[in-house]
C-alpha positions in Angstrom: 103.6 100.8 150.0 106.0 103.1 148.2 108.7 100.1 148.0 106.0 97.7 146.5 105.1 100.2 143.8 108.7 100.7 142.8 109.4 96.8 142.8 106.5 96.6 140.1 107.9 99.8 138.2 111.2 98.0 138.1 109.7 94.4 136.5 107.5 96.0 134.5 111.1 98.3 133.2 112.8 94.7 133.0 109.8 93.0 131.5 109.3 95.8 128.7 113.0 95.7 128.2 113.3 91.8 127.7 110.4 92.0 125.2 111.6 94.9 123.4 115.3 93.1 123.1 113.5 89.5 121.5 111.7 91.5 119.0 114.5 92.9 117.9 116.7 89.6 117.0 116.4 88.2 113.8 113.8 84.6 113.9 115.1 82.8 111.0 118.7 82.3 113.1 120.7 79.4 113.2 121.2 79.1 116.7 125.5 78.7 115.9 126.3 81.9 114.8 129.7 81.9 112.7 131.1 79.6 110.4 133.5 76.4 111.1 135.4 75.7 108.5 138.3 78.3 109.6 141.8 76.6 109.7 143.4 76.3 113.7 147.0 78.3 112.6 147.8 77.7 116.6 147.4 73.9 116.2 149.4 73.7 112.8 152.3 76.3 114.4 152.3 73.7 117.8 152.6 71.1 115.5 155.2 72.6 113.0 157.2 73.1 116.3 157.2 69.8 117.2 158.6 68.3 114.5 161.1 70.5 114.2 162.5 69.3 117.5 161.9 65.3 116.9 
C-alpha cells in the first residue's frame, strides 16, 4: 500500500513538473532555434589547405 502511494506521489511530482516546465517556454517559437547563415571557417580552412598542397 505504502509503495502504491509513493508511485502516485512521484507521477503526480513528474506530471506537475512537466506542466510547469511547458508553461514556461515561449509559444510563438520557431521550432529551429538559431540562425543559419553563419560561414563554416572549418570547411574554408580544409579547403584553403588543400589547394595549397595541389
Amino acid at each position: 500500500m505504502d509503495a502504491i502511494i509513493i508511485s502516485l506521489f512521484i507521477i503526480a511530482l513528474l506530471a506537475y513538473g512537466l506542466e510547469r516546465n511547458r508553461r514556461h517556454q515561449a509559444q510563438p517559437r520557431s521550432r529551429l532555434a538559431g540562425s543559419s547563415d553563419i560561414i563554416d571557417r572549418d570547411s574554408e580552412r580544409i579547403i584553403g589547405e588543400l589547394r595549397t598542397r595541389s
